[in-house]
N, C-alpha and C positions, 0 to 999 in steps of 0.2 A: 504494500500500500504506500505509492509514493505520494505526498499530499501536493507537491508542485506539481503535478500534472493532473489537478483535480482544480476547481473552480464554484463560486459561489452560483448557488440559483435561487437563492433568494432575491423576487423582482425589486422589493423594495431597497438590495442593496446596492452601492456607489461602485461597490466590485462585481458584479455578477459578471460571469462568462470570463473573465481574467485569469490566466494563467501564467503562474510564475512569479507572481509579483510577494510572494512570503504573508497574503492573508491567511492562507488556509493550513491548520495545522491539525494534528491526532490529538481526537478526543478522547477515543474509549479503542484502544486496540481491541483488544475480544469484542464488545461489538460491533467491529468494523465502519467509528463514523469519524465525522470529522467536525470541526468548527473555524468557522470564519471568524476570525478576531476584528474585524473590519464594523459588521454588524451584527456580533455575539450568536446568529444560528449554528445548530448541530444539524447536521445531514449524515443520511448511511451514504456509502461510498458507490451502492450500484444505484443511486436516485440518478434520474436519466440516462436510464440505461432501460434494454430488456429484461434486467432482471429484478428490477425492483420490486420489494413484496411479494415476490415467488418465492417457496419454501422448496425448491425442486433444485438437485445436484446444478448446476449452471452447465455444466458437460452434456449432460442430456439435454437440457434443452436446446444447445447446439448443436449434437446431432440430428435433433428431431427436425429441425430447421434445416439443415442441411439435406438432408432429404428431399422435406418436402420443397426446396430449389430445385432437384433433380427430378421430381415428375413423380414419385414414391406417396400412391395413394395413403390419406388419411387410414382406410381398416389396414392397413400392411402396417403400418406404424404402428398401431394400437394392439395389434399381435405380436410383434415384436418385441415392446416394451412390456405391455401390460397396462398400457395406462388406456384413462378414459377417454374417450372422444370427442366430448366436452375440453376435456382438459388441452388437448392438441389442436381443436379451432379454436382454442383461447388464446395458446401462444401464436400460434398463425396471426391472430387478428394483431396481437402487440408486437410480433417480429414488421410486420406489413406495415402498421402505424411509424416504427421504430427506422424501418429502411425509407420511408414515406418522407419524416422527417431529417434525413442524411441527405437521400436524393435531392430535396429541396436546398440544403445549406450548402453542401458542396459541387453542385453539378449547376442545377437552375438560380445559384449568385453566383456562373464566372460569367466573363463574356470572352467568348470564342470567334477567331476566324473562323467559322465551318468550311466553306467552300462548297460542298453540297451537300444540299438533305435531300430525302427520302421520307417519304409519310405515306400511309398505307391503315384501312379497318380491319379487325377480326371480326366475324360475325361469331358469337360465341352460344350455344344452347346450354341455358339455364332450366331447373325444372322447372315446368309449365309455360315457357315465354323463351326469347331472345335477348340477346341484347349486344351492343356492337363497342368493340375496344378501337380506338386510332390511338397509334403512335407515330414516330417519327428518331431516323437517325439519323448521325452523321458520318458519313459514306468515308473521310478520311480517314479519322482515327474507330472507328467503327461504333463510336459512342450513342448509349441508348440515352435520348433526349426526352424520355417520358412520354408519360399516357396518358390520353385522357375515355370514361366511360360514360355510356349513355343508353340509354331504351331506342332512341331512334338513331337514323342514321341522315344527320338533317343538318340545315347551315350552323345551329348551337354546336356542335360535335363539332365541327374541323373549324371554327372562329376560336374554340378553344385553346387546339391543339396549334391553330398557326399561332397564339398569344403565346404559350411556352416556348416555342422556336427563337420567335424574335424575340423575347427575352432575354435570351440568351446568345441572341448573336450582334457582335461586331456590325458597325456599318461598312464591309466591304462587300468585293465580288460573289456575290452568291447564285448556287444552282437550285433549284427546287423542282423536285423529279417527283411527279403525281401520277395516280392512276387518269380515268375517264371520269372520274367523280365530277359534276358543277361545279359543287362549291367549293372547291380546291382553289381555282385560280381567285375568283373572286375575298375568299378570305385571305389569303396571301398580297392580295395586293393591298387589304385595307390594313391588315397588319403592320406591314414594312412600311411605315409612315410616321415620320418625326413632326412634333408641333413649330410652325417657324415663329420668334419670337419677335415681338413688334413693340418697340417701347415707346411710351406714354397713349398707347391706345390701345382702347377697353373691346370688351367681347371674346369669341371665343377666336382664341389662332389656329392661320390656314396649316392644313395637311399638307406637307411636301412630301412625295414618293421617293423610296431610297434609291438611290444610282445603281448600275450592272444587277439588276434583282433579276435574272435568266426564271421564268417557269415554264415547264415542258410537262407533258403527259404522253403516256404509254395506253393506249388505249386496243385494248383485246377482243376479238370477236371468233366467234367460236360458230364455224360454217360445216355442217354435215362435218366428213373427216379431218377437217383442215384449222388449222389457228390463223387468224386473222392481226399481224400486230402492228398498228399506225402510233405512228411517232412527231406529234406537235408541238411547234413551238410557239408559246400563248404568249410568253414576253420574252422580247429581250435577242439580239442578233445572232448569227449562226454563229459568227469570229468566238463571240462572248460563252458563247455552249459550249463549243472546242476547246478552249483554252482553261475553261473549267473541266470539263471531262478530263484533261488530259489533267491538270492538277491532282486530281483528287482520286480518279481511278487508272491514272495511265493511259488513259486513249480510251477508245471503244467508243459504244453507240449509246444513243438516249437508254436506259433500262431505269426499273423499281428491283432490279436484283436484290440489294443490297438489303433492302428492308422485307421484301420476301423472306428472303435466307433467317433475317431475325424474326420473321413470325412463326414461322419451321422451330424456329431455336426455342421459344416461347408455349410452343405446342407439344414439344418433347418435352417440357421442362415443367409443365403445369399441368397436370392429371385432369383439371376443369376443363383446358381446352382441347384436348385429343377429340377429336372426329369421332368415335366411338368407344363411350367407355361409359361406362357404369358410377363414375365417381362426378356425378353434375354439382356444380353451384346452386346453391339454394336462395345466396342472397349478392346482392352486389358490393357489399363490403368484403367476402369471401374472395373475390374476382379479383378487387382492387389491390387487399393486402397480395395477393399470388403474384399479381403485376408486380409491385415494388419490389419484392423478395427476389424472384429471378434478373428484374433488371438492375438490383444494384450485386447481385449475385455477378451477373456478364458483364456488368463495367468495372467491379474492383477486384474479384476475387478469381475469373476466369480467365487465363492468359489467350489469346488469340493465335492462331497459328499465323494468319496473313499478318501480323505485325511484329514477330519477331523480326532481330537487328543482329547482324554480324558482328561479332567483335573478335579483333583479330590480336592473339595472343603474342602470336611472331610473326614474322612474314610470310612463314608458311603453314601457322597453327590458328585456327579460329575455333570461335564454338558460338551457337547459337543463345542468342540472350531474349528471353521470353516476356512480353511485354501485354498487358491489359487496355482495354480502351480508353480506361481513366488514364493508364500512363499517358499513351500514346498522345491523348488530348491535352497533356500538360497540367493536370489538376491533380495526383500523386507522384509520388519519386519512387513507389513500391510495390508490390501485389500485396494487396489487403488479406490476410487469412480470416474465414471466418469468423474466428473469436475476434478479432480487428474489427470489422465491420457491427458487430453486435455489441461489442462494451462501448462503443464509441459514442461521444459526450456533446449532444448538440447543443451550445452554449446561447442563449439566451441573448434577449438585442442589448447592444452595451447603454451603460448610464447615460442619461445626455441631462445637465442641466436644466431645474424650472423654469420656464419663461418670466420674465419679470419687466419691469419697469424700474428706471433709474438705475442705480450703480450697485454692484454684487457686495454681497458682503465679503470678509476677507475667510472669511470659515470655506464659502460656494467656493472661492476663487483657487483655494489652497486643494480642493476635493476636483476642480477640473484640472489642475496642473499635475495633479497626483494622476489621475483614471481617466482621461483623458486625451492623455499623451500617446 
């Protein structure tokens, strides 16, 4: 239990989310807590974590999780271990909550050159109904950019999912590689749209469209024995397609490959959505925690074969160095092990100063030069 690598969560304190700074010291070894000397709270040391308040070995409930990433039906578990079934859609729901929460702090607050995305629905059978998954990658570093889920398959669904996109992405050269859906192009274009600022005049500011925004669709038709595949270009010049394709995947032709292959990956890996199986979702929270699970399971903790990197030992000895999406996208230095990604500590939005009028006192002034900094 090292306490420098631990952090207050108490909202109401000046330190929360701060690491390293000598607030947080051992309170009570045997039972595992801690105390913030800053603003006098005790905390157990797995508070925001998965395992908080769970009375269950922590080893198993990382196994059981690690399964259920690999596609390992909920009764197969409950045989295995012995345990209830209740008890394993419990932790499902708080691993899902817990990867939900990771996804969000480390992936959806960087900003990324992408260079191309890919976005794509699952149609997925729940018992007694449907319901349909869209995501969305990034075709370089192979990064899964999140999901969004819904009952219809309608303009709400993909306005969402282009909102997580551009969130996240850089104003540069970007590709967006859609199916024949409508509302693909159209949500994308309203998306990628910065407010232009206009000083000392009131009202709402004009929408500028971002520059090189390339959209294309792959559009499929299925004729007696034959496949039909048309390939459009909805925005943006042929030079500007080209020179993104050939960035991002080396050449080649317009495709949705890329995000096909991750819904393959998604289908093997989630027992809910296999094409024929016996283990259906019952509710949409089920759905969603399965989503987070596997896809920060393939961004941090699965190494990628198309992004391994040579490193060459001698001039004539190399070995292959095994690399993650997260790496490859620049947002870890490591592959995440399991237990990595599951004790891992979402820190809380930092202090900011009360709003006031007039001049701070010298107590506030000393408390932002300290946490602040």
């Amino acid at each position: 239990m090292n306490p420098q690598e631990l952090f207050c969560l108490n909202l109401d304190c000046v330190a929360k989310g701060k690491r390293g700074r000598g607030n947080i010291q051992v309170h009570s070894q045997k039972d595992k807590r801690c105390i913030c000397t800053e603003c006098g709270h005790t905390f157990s040391v797995t508070k925001g974590t998965l395992f908080y308040r769970l009375r269950t070995d922590p080893d198993i409930v990382i196994k059981v999780i690690i399964l259920l990433s690999m596609g390992c039906p909920v009764p197969a578990i409950v045989a295995a271990y012995g345990l209830d079934e209740r008890t394993v859609e419990r932790w499902q729901q708080l691993a899902g909550q817990h990867c939900q929460a990771v996804h969000e702090e480390v992936v959806e607050k960087q900003r990324l050159d992408l260079g191309q995305v890919q976005a794509d629905e699952i149609k997925v059978k729940l018992q007694g109904f449907y319901i349909w998954m869209a995501m969305a990658i990034a075709v370089g570093p192979r990064l899964w950019l999140g999901g969004v889920i819904s009952q219809k398959r309608n303009k709400a669904l993909i306005d969402q999912l282009a909102v997580k996109v551009r969130m996240m992405a850089l104003c540069r050269p970007l590709l967006l590689a859609v199916d024949g859906l409508a509302s693909y192009p159209g949500a994308f274009i309203r998306a990628f749209r910065s407010p232009l600022s206009r000083r000392g005049e009131g009202g709402r500011p004009k929408l500028v469209s971002w520059p090189d925004i390339a959209i294309v669709q792959v559009v499929k038709q299925r004729k007696a024995d034959t496949l039909e595949i048309k390939r459009r270009i909805f925005q943006g010049g042929k030079e500007l397609v080209e020179r993104l394709l050939l960035r991002t995947q080396h050449g080649g032709v317009i495709n949705t490959a890329y995000i096909e292959r991750l819904n393959a990956t998604f289908r093997q890996r989630m027992a809910n959505l296999a094409r024929r199986t016996c283990c259906l979702a019952r509710e949409n929270a089920t759905l969603s925690a399965g989503m987070y699970i596997v896809g920060c399971f393939y961004n941090f903790c699965t190494p990628h074969k198309s992004l391994r990197v040579k490193i060459w030992i001698t001039e004539r000895k190399w070995r292959w160095a095994d690399r993650t999406p997260a790496i490859a996208a620049g947002i870890t230095d490591h592959i995440w092990t399991p237990a990595e990604l599951l004790w891992f500590r979402v820190p809380p939005e930092p202090w900011a100063p009360p709003k006031q009028r007039g001049r701070r006192s010298k107590e506030t002034l000393n408390l932002i030069e300290k946490w602040c900094s």
